[in-house]
MIGUZA-224757 format. One record per residue (C-alpha): x, y, z. Coordinates in steps of 0.25 Angstrom, whole numbers, plus 5000, padded with zeros to 4 digits. Each point is the difference from the previous one (the first is absolute). Layout:
residues N
PT    px    py    pz
PT     X     Y     Z
...
//
This chain:
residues 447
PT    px    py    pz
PT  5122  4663  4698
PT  4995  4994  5011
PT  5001  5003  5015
PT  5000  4990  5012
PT  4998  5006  5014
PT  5007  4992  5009
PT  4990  5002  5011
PT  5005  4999  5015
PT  5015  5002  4995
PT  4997  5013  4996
PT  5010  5013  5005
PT  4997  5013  4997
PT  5007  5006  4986
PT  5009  5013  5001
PT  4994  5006  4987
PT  4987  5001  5009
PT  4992  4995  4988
PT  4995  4987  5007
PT  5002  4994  5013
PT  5002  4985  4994
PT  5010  4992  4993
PT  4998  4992  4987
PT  5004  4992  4989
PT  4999  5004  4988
PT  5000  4992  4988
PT  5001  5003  4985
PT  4991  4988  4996
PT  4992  5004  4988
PT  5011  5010  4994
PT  4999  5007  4988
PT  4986  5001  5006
PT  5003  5005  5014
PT  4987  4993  5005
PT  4996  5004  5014
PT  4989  4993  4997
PT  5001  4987  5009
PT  4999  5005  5012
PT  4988  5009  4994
PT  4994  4988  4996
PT  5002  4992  5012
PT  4985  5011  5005
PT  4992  4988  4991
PT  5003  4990  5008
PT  5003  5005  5014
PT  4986  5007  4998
PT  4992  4986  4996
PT  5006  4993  5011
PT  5000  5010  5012
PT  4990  5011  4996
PT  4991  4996  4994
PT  4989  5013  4998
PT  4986  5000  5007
PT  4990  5007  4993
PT  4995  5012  5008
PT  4986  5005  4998
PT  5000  5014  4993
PT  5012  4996  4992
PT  4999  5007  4986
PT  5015  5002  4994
PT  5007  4988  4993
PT  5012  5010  4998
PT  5005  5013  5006
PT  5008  5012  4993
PT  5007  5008  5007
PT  5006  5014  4995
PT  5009  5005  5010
PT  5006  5014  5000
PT  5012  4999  5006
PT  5003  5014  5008
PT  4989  5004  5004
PT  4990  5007  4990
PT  4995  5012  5003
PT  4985  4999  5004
PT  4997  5016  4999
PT  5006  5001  4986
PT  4991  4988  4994
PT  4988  4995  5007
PT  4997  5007  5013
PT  5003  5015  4993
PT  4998  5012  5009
PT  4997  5010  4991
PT  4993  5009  5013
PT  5013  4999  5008
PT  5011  5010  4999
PT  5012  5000  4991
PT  5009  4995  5006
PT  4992  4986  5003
PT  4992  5000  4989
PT  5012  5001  4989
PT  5001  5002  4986
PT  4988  4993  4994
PT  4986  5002  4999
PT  4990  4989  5002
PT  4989  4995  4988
PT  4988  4993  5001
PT  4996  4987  4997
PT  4990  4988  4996
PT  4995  5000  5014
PT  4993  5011  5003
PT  5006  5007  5011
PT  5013  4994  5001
PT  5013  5009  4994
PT  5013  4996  4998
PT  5015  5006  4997
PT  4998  5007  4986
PT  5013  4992  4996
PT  4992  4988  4999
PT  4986  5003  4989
PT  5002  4983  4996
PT  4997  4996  5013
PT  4988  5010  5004
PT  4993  4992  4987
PT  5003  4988  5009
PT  4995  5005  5014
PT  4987  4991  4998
PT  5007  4986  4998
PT  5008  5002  5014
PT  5000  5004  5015
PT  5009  5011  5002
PT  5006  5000  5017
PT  5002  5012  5005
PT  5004  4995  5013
PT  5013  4990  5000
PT  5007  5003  5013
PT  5011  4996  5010
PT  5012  5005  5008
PT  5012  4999  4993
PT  5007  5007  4990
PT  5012  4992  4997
PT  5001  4996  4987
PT  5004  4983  5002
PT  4993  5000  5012
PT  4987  5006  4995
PT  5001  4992  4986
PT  5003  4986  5008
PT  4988  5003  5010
PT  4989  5004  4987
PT  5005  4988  4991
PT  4998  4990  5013
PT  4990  5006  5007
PT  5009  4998  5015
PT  5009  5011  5003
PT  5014  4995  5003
PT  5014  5006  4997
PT  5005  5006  4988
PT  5006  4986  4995
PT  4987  4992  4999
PT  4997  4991  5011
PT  4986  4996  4996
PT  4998  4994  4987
PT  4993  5008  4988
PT  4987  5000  4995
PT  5003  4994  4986
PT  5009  4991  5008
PT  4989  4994  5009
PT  4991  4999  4990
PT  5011  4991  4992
PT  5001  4993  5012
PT  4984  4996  5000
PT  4995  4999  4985
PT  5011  4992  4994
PT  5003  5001  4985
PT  4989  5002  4988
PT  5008  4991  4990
PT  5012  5003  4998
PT  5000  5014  5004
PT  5006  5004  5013
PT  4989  5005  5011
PT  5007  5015  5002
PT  5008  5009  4990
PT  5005  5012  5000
PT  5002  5010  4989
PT  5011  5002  4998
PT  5003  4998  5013
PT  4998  5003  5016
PT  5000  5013  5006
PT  5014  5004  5004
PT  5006  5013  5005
PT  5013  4996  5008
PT  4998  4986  4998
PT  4987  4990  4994
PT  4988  5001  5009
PT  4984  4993  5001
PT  5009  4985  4999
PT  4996  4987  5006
PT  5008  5001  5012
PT  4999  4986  5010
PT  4991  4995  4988
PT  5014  4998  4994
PT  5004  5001  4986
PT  4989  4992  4994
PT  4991  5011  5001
PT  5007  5010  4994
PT  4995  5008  4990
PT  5004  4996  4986
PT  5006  5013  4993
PT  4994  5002  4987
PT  5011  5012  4996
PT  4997  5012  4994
PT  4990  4999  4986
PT  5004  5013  4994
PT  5015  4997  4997
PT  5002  4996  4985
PT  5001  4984  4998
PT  4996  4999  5014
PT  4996  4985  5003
PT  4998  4993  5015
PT  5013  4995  5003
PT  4995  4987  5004
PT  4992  4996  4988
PT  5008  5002  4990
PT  5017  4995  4996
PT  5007  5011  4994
PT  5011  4991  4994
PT  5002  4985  4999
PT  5006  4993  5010
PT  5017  4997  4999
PT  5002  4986  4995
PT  5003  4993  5013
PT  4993  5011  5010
PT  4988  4990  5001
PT  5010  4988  5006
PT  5007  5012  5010
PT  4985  5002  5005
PT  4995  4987  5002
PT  5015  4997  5008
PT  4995  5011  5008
PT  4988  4996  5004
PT  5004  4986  5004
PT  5009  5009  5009
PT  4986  5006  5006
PT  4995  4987  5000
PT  5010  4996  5010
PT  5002  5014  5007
PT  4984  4998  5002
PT  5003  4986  5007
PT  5008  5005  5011
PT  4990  5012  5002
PT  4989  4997  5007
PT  4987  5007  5002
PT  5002  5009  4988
PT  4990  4998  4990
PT  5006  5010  4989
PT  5012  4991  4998
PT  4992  4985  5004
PT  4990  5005  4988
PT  5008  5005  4991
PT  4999  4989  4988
PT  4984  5003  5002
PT  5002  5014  4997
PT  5011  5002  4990
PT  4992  4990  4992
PT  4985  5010  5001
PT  5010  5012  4998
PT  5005  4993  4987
PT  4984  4999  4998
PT  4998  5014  5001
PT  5009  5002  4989
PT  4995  4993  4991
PT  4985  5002  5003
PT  4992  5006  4990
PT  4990  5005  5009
PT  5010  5009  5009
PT  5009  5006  4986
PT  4987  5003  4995
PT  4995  5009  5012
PT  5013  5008  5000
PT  5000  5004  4985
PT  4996  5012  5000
PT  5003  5000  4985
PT  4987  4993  4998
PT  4995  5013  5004
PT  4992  5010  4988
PT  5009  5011  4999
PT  4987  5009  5003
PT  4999  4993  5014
PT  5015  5002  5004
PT  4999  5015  4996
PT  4987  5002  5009
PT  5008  4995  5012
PT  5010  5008  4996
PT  5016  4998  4994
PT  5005  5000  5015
PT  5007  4993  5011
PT  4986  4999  5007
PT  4990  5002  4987
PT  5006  4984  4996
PT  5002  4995  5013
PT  4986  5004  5003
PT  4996  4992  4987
PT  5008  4988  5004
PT  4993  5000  5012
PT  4987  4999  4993
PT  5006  4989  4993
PT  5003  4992  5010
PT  4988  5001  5009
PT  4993  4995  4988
PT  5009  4990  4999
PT  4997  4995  5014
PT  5012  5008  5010
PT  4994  4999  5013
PT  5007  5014  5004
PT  5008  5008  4991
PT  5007  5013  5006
PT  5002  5012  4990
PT  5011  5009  5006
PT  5000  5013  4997
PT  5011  5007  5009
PT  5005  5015  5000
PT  4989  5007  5007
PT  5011  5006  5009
PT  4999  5015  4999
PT  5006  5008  5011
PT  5005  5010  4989
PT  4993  5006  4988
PT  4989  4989  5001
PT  4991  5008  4989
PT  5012  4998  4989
PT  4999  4985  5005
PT  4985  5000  4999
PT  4999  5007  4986
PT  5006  4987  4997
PT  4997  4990  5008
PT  4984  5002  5002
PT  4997  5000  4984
PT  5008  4986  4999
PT  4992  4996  5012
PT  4985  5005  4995
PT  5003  4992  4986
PT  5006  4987  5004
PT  4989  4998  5012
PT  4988  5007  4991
PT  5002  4989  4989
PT  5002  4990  5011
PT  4987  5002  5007
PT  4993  5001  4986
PT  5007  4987  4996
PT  4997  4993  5012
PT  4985  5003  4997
PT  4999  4999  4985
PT  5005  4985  5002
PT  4992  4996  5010
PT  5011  4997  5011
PT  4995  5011  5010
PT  4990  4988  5005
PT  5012  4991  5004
PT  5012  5010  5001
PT  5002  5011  5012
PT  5008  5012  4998
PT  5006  5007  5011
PT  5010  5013  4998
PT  5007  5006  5012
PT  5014  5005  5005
PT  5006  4999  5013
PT  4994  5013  5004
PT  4995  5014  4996
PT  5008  5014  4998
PT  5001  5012  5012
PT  4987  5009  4998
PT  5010  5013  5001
PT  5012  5002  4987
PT  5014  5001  5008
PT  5010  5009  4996
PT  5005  4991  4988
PT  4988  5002  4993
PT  4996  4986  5003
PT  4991  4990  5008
PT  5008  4993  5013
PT  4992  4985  5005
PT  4987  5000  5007
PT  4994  4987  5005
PT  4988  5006  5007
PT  4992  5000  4986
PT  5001  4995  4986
PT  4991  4994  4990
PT  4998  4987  4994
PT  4991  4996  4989
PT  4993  4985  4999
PT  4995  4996  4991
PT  4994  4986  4993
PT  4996  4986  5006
PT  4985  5006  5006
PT  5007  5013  5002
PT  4987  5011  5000
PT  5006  5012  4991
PT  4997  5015  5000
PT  5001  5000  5015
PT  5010  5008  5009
PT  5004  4993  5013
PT  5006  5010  5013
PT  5003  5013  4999
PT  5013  5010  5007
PT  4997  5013  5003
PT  5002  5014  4993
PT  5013  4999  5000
PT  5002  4985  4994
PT  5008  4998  5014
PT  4992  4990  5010
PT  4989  4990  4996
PT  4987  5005  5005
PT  4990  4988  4994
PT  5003  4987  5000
PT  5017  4996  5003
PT  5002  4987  4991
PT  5013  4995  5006
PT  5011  4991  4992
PT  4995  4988  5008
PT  4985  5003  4995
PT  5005  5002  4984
PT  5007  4985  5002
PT  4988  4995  5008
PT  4991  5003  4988
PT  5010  4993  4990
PT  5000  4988  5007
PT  4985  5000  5002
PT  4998  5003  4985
PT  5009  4989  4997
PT  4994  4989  5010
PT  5011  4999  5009
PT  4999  5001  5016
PT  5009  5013  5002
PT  5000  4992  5016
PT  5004  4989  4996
PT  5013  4994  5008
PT  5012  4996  4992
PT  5013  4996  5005
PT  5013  5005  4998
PT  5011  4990  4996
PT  5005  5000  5016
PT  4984  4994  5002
PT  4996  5015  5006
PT  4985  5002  4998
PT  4997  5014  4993
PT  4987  5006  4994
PT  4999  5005  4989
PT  4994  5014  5004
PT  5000  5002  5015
PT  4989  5012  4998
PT  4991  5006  4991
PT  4988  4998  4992
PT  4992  5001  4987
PT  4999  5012  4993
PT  4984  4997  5000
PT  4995  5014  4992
PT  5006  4995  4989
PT  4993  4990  4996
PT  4986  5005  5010
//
């Protein structure tokens, strides 16, 4: 499908789901191609923002594993196995590689890998609204819980441009969403969105986009090509819009895609040893981790791994048992793969949430949201491993050593990537906008 914003004749929806209008046309069906306007980033991006090489620049690719929710940092890598009961919970804490740093007992994979990455202990900001706080980590600019600032992966899009015939930005399987989808492109526009990848651990799964389930009907190609004449002439009465004025361009690289061997190839995970999927794990996250991989070898300038659920205001440690073993597999054979093929050199992984969990257990038996502290790991793309960056205090409450913000954690991105995070872009009403209004490298993990 694809959408067209209409712009300046935009009202606002009642379903609340988006503040614009737009058309919607079936043009590529059975394919459902949202492609064109995804693809439209290659050329926007060679004619209008063209990248500058900043010194220091390291990453040709950024993963990101986001734990949608909030995971909690005292239950996995800031344990506080000194601190009461009530704050210090269920689980012990184990050593590690690196000597000196512990970690949650619930993750043994990942201590083996504590030397290959830079643990933060000191993520913080001020909110603890779910959207809000998701919007102002994957952007790096606080806003409101509907996303008024475009997200990182989006940006990024925006300034590198396509590698081939892959899009710039993918998420797998998609963008984080608790009431509605969040981290999207904003006043980018549609072009930047992510490209959802879907989820890799269903059976027959296959990226909608790139593949035709069934044959078309006899005749369905003369319907289509009927409608986009009628496009055609709907995109000559509408100036200013260049999603409609440039469709043809788009609709043909989307048909491009399709058929490209290069872009089938880096989502078949079916090329994949059966030794290597069971390392990442027979999961949700274990294969979306190893598409990941894939693509970023494949040339993906920012793929976003989502892993939600980290939400436990009751019986977190029933949540945890689960959820913290899936999470030490999938991203113990991710790090570990990253390195064994070399793409730790030109790849930067970054995992966070949108905050951490309260220090003290509530009545519930679980962990409410706690933005003063939480922990992020980097890792790759001149990242120095084995290091601790920050520290919170006894209680895992308040950061004590070194607060990296959200705008500092985009900044680094961006800097990693060779983009300007103060560049000035423009909103499609001609409004100048940086990129990041504050906050700087995260320089101790590379010093």
């Amino acid at each position: 499908m694809l959408d067209i914003a209409l712009g300046r004749l935009a009202r606002t929806r009642c379903d609340g789901v988006t503040r614009r209008d737009f058309l919607r046309v079936g043009a590529l069906a059975p394919l459902g191609l949202s492609l064109p306007a995804l693809l439209a980033a290659q050329s926007a991006s060679a004619a209008t923002a063209a990248p500058s090489v900043r010194r220091g620049a390291h990453a040709k690719s950024v993963l990101l594993v986001y734990l949608g929710g909030g995971l909690s940092h005292h239950d996995s890598f800031d344990p506080k196995a000194d601190a009461v009961s009530e704050i210090r919970g269920k689980y012990g804490e184990i050593r590690t590689v690196v000597p000196g740093l512990h970690v949650g007992e619930k993750l043994p994979r990942m201590a083996r890998m504590m030397d290959k990455v830079c643990l933060v202990r000191s993520g913080t900001h001020e909110n603890d609204h779910h959207e809000t706080a998701t919007n102002w980590v994957l952007s790096g600019r606080f806003g409101s819980p509907f996303g008024d600032h475009p997200s990182i992966g989006s940006v990024v899009a925006h300034e590198t441009g396509f590698a081939g015939q892959l899009p710039p930005y993918v998420a797998v399987p998609k963008n984080p969403s608790f009431t509605w989808e969040l981290g999207r492109s904003a006043w980018l526009g549609g072009r930047y969105e992510s490209f959802k990848a879907g989820d890799p651990n269903e059976k027959g799964w296959r990226v909608r986009d790139l593949s035709r389930t069934q044959p078309l009907p006899e005749g369905s190609g003369e319907r289509r090509q009927t409608l986009l004449k009628a496009v055609d002439n709907l995109a000559a009465k509408v100036h200013g819009n260049d999603q409609i004025a440039t469709y043809d361009e788009f609709s043909r690289k989307a048909t491009e895609m399709v058929l490209s061997t290069s872009a089938q190839n880096a989502f078949a995970l079916d090329r994949e040893t059966d030794s290597v999927r069971d390392e990442y794990g027979r999961t949700e996250f274990g294969q979306s981790c190893l598409l990941g991989r894939r693509l970023v070898e494949a040339g993906v300038r920012f793929v976003t791994v989502n892993y939600g659920g980290w939400d436990h205001h009751a019986k977190i440690f029933e949540g945890l048992d689960k959820k913290l073993p899936e999470l030490d597999r999938g991203l113990s054979a991710l790090v570990a793969d990253l390195d064994r093929r070399g793409l730790f050199s030109e790849t930067l992984l970054l995992v966070m949430g949108e905050f951490g969990r309260t220090p003290k257990i509530n009545k519930d038996a679980g962990r409410d949201h706690w933005g003063r502290a939480g922990s992020l790991l980097f890792a790759g793309a001149g990242v120095q491993g084995g290091r601790v960056v920050g520290a919170t205090d006894k209680d895992g409450a308040f950061v004590t050593d070194r607060p990296v913000r959200p705008a500092d954690v985009a900044w680094t991105v961006f800097e990693s990537l060779g983009i300007d995070p103060r560049k000035v872009l423009h909103t499609p009403e001609g409004r100048p906008v940086e990129i990041l209004d504050q906050g700087g490298m995260i320089s101790e993990l590379f010093a």
